[in-house]
PDB file of N, CA, C and O in Angstrom:
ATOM      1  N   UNK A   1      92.008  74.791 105.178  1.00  0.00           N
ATOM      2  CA  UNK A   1      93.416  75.149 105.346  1.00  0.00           C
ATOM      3  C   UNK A   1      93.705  76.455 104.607  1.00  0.00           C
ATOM      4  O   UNK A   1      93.152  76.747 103.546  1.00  0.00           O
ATOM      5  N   UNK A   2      94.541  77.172 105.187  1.00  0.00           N
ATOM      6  CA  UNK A   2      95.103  78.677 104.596  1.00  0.00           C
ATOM      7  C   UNK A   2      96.214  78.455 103.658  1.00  0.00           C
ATOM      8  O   UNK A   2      96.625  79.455 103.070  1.00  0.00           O
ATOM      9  N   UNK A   3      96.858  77.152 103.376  1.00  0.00           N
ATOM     10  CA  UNK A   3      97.826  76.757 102.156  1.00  0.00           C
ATOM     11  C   UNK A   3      97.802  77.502 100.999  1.00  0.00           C
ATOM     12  O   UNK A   3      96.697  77.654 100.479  1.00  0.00           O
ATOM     13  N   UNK A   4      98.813  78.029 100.446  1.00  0.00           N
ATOM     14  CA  UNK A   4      97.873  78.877  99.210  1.00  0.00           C
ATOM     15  C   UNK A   4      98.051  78.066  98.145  1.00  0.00           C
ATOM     16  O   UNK A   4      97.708  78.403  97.012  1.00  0.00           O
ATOM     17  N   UNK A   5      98.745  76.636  98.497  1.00  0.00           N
ATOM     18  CA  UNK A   5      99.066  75.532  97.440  1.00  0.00           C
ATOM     19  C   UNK A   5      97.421  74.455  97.533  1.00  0.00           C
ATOM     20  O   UNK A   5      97.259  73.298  97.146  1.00  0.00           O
ATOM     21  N   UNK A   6      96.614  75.222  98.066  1.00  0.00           N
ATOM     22  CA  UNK A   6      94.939  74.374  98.100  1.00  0.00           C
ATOM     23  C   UNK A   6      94.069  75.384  97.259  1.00  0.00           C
ATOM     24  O   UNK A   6      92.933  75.210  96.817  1.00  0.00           O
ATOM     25  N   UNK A   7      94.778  76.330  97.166  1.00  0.00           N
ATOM     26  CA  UNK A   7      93.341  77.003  96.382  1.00  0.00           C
ATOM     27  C   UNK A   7      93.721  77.073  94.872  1.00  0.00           C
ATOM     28  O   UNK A   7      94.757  76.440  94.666  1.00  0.00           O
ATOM     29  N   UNK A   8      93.183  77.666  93.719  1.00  0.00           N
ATOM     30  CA  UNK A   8      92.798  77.837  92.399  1.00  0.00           C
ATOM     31  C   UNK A   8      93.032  79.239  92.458  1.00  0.00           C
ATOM     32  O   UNK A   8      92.561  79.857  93.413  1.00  0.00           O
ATOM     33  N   UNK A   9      93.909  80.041  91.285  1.00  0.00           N
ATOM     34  CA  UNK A   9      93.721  81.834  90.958  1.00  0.00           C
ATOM     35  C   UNK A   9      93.564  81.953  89.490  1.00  0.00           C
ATOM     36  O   UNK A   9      93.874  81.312  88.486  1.00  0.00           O
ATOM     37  N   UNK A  10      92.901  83.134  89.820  1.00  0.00           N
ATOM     38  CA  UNK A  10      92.517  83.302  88.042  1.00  0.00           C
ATOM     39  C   UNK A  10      93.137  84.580  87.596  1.00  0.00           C
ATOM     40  O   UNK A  10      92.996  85.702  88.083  1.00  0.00           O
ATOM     41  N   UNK A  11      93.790  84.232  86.665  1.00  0.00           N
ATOM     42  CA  UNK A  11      95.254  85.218  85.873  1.00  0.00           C
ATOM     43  C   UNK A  11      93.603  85.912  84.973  1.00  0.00           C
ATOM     44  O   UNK A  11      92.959  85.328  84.102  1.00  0.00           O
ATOM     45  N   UNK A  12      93.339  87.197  85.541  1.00  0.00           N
ATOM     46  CA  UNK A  12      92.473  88.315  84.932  1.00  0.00           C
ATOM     47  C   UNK A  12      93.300  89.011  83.528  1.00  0.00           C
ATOM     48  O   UNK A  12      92.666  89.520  82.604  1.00  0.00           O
ATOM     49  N   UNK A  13      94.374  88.954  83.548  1.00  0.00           N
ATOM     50  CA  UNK A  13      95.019  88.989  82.123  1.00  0.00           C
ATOM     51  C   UNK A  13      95.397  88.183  81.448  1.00  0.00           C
ATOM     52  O   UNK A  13      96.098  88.381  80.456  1.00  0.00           O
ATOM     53  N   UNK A  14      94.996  87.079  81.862  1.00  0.00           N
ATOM     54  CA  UNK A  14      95.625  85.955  80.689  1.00  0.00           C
ATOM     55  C   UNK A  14      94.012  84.970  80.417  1.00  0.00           C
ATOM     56  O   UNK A  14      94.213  83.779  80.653  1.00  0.00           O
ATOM     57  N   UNK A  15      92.673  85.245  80.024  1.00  0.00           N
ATOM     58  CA  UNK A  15      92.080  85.068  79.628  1.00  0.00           C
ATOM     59  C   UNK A  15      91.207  84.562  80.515  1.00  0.00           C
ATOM     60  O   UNK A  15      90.421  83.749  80.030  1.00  0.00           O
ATOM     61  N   UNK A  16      91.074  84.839  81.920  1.00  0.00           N
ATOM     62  CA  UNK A  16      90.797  83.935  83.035  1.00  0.00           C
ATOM     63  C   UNK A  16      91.252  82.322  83.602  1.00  0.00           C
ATOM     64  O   UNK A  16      90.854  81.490  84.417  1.00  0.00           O
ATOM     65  N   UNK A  17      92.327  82.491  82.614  1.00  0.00           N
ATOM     66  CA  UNK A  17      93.586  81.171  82.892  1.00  0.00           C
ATOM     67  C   UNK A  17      93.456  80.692  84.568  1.00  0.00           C
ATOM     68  O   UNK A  17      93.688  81.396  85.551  1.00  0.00           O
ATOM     69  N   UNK A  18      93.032  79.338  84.535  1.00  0.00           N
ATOM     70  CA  UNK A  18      93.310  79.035  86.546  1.00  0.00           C
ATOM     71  C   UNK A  18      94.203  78.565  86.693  1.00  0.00           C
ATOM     72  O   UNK A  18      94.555  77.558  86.079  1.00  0.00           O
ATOM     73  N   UNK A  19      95.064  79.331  87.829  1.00  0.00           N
ATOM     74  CA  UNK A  19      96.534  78.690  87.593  1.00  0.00           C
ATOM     75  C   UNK A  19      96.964  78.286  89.483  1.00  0.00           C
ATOM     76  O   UNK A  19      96.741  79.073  90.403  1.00  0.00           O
ATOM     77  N   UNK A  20      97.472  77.170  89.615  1.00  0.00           N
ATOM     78  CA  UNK A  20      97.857  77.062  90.895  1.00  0.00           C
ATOM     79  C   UNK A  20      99.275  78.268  91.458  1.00  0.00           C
ATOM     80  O   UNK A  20      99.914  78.948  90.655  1.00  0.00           O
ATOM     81  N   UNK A  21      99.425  78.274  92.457  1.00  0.00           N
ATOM     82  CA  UNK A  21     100.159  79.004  93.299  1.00  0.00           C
ATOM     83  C   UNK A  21     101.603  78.961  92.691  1.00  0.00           C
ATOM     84  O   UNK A  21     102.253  80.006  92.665  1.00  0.00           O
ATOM     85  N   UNK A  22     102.275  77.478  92.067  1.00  0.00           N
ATOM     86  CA  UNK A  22     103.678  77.854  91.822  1.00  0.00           C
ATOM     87  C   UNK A  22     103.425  78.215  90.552  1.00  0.00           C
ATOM     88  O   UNK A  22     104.578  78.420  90.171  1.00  0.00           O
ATOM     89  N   UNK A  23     102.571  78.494  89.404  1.00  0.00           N
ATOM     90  CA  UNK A  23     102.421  78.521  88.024  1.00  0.00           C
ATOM     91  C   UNK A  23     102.192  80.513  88.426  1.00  0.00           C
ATOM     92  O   UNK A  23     102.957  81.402  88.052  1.00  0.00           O
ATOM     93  N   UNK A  24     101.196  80.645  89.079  1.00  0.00           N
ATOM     94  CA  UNK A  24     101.493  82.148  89.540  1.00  0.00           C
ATOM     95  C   UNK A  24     102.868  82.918  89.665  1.00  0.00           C
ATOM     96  O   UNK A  24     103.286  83.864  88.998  1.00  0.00           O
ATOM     97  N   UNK A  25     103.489  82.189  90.789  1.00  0.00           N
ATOM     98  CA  UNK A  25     105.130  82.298  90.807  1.00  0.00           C
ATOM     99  C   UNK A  25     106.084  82.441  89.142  1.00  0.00           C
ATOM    100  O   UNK A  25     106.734  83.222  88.447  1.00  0.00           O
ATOM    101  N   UNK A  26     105.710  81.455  89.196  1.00  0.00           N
ATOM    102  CA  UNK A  26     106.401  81.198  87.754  1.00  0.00           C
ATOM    103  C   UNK A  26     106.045  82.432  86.221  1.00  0.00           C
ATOM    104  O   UNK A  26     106.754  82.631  85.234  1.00  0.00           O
ATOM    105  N   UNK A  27     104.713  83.039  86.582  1.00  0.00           N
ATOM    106  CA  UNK A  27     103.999  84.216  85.197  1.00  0.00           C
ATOM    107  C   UNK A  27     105.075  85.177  85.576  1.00  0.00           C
ATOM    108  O   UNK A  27     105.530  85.936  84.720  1.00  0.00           O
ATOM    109  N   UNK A  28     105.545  85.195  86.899  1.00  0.00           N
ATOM    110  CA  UNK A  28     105.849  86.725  87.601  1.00  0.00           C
ATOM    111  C   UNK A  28     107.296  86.262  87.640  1.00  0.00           C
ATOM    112  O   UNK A  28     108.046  87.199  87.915  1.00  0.00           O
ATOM    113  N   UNK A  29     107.867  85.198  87.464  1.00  0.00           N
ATOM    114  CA  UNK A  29     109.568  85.170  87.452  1.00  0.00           C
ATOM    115  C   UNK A  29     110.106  85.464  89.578  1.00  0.00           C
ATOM    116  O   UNK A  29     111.099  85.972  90.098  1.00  0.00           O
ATOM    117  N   UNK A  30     108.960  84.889  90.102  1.00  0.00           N
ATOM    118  CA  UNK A  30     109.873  85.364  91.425  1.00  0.00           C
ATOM    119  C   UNK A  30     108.783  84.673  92.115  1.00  0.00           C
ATOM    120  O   UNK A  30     107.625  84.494  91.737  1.00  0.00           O
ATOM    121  N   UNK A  31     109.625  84.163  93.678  1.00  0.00           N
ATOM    122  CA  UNK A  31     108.911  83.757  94.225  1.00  0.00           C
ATOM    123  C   UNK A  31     108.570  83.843  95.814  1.00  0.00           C
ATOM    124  O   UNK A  31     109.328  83.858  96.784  1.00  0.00           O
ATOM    125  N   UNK A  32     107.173  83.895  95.725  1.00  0.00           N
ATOM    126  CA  UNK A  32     106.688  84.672  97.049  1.00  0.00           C
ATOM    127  C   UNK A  32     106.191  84.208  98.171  1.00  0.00           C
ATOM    128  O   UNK A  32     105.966  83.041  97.849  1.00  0.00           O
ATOM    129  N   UNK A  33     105.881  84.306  99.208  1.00  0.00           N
ATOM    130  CA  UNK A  33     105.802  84.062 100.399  1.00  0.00           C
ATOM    131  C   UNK A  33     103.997  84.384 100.619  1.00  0.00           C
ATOM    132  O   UNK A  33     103.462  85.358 100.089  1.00  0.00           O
ATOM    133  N   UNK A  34     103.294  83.463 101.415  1.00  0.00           N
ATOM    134  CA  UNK A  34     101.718  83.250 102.068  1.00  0.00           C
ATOM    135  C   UNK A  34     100.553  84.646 101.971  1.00  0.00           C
ATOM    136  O   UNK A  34      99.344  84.778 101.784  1.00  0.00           O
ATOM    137  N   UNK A  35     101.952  85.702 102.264  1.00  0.00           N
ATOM    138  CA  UNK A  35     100.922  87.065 102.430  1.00  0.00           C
ATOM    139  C   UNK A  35     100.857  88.063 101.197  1.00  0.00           C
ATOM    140  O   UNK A  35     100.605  89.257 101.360  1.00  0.00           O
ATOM    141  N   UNK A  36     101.104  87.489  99.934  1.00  0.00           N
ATOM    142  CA  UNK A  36     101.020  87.773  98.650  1.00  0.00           C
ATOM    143  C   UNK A  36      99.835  87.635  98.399  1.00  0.00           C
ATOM    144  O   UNK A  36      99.092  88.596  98.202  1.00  0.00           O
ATOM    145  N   UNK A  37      99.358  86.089  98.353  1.00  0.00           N
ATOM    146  CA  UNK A  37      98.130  85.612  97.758  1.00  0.00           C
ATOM    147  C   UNK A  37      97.019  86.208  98.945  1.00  0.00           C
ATOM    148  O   UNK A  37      95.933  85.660  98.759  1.00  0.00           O
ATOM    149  N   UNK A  38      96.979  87.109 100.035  1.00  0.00           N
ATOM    150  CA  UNK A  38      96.455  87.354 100.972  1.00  0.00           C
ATOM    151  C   UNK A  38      94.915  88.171 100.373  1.00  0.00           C
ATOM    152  O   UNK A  38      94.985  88.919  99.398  1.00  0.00           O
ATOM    153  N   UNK A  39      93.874  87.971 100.928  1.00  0.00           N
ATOM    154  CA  UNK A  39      92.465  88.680 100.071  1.00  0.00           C
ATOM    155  C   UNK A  39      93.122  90.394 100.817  1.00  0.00           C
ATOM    156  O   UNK A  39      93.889  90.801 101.690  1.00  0.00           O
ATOM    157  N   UNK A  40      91.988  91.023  99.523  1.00  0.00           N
ATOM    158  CA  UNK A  40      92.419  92.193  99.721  1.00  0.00           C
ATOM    159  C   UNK A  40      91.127  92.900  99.850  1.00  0.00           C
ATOM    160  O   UNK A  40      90.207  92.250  99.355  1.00  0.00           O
ATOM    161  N   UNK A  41      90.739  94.153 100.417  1.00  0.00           N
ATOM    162  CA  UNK A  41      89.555  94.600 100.698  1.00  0.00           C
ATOM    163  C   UNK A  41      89.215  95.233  99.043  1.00  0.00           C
ATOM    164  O   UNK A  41      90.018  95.492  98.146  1.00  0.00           O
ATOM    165  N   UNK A  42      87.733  95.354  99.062  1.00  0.00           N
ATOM    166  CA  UNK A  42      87.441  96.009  97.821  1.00  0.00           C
ATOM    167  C   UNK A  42      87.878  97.574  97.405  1.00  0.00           C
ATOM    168  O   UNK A  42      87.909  97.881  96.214  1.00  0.00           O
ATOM    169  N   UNK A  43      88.120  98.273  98.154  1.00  0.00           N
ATOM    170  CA  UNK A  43      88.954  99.834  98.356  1.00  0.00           C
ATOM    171  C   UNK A  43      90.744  99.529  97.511  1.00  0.00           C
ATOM    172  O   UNK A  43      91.333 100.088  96.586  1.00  0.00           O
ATOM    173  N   UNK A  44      91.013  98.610  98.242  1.00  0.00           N
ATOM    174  CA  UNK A  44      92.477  98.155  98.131  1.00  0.00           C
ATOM    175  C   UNK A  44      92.414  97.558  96.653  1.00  0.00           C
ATOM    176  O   UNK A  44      93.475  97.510  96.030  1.00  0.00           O
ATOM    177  N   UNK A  45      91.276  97.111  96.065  1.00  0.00           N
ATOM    178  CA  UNK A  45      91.138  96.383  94.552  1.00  0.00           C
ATOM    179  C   UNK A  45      90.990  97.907  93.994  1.00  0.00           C
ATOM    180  O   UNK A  45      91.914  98.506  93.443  1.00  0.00           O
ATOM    181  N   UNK A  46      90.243  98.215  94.122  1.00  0.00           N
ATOM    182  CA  UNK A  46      89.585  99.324  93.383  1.00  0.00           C
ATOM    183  C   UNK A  46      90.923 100.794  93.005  1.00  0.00           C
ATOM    184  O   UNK A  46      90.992 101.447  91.963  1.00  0.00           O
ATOM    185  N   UNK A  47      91.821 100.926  94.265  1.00  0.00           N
ATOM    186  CA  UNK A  47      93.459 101.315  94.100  1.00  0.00           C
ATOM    187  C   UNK A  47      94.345 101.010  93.371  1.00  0.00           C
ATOM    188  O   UNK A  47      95.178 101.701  92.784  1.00  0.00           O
ATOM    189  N   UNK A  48      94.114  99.595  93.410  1.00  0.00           N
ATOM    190  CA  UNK A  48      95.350  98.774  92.089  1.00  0.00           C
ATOM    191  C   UNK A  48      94.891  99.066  90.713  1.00  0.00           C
ATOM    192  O   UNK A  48      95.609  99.524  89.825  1.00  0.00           O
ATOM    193  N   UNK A  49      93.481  98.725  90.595  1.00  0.00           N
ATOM    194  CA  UNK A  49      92.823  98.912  88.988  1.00  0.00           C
ATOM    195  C   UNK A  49      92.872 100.376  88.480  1.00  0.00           C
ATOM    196  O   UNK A  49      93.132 100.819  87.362  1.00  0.00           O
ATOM    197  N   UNK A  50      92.554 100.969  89.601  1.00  0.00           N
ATOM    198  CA  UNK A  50      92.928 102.736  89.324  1.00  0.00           C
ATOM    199  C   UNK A  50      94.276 102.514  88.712  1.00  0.00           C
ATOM    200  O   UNK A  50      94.363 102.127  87.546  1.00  0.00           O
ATOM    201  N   UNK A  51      95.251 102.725  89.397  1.00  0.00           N
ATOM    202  CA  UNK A  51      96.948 102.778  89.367  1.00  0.00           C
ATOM    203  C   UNK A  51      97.184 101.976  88.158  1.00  0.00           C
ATOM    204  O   UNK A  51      97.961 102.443  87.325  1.00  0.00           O
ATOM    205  N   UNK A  52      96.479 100.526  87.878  1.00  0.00           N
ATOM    206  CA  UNK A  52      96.842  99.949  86.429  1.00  0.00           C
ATOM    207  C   UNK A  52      96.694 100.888  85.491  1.00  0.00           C
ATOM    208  O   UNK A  52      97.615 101.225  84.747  1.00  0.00           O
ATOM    209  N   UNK A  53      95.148 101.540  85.445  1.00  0.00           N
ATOM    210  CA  UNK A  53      94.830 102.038  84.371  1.00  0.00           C
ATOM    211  C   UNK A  53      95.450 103.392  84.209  1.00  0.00           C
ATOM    212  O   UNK A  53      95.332 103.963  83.124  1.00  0.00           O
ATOM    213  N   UNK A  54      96.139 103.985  85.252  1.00  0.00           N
ATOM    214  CA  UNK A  54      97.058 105.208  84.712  1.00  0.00           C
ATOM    215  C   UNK A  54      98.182 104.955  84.380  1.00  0.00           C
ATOM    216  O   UNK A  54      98.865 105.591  83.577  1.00  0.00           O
ATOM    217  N   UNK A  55      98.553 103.735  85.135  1.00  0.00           N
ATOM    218  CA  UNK A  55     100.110 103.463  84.268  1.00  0.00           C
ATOM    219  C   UNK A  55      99.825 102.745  82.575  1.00  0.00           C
ATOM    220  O   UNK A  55     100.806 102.489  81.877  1.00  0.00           O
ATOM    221  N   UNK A  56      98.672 102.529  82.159  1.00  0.00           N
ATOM    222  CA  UNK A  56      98.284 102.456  80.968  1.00  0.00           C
ATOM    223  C   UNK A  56      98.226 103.332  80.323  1.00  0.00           C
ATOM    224  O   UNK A  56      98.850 103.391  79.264  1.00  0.00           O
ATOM    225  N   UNK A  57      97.612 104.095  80.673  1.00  0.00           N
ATOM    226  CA  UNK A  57      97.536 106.016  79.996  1.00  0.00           C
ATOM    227  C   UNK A  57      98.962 106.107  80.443  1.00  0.00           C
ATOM    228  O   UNK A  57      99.337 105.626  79.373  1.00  0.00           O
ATOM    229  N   UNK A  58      99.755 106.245  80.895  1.00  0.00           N
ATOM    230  CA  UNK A  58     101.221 107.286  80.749  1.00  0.00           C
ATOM    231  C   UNK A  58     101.603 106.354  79.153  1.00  0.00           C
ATOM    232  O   UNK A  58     101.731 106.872  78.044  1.00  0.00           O
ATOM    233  N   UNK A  59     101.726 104.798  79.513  1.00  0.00           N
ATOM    234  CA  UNK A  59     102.743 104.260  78.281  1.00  0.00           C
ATOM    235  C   UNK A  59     101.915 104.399  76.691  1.00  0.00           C
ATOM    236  O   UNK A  59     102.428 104.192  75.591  1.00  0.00           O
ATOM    237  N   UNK A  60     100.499 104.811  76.984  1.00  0.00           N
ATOM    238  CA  UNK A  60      99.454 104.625  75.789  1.00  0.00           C
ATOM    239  C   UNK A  60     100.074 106.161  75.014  1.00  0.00           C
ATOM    240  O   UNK A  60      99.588 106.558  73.955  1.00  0.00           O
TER     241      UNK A  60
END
């Protein structure tokens, strides 16, 4: 099933914490809809971690 209330996520900033789908909801204060938790290509990972790590360098 594509439920995103069947699978397990792992909070990469919170110590590899596994947290179900509404506990996700709940880190982030808002709540989201099926095509959130959607896989993302490795290009599209590799964009976000870029973009984290410069919005780290501006506030550092």
């Amino acid at each position: 099933s594509d439920d995103i209330y069947n699978y397990v996520y792992i909070d990469t900033f919170g110590k590899g914490k596994q947290l179900a789908a509404k506990e996700c909801e709940n880190l982030i204060r808002h709540q989201v809809g099926a095509d959130y938790y959607s896989a993302i290509s490795t290009s599209e990972l590799l964009l976000r971690m870029v973009g984290n790590l410069l919005n780290i360098g501006k506030r550092g």
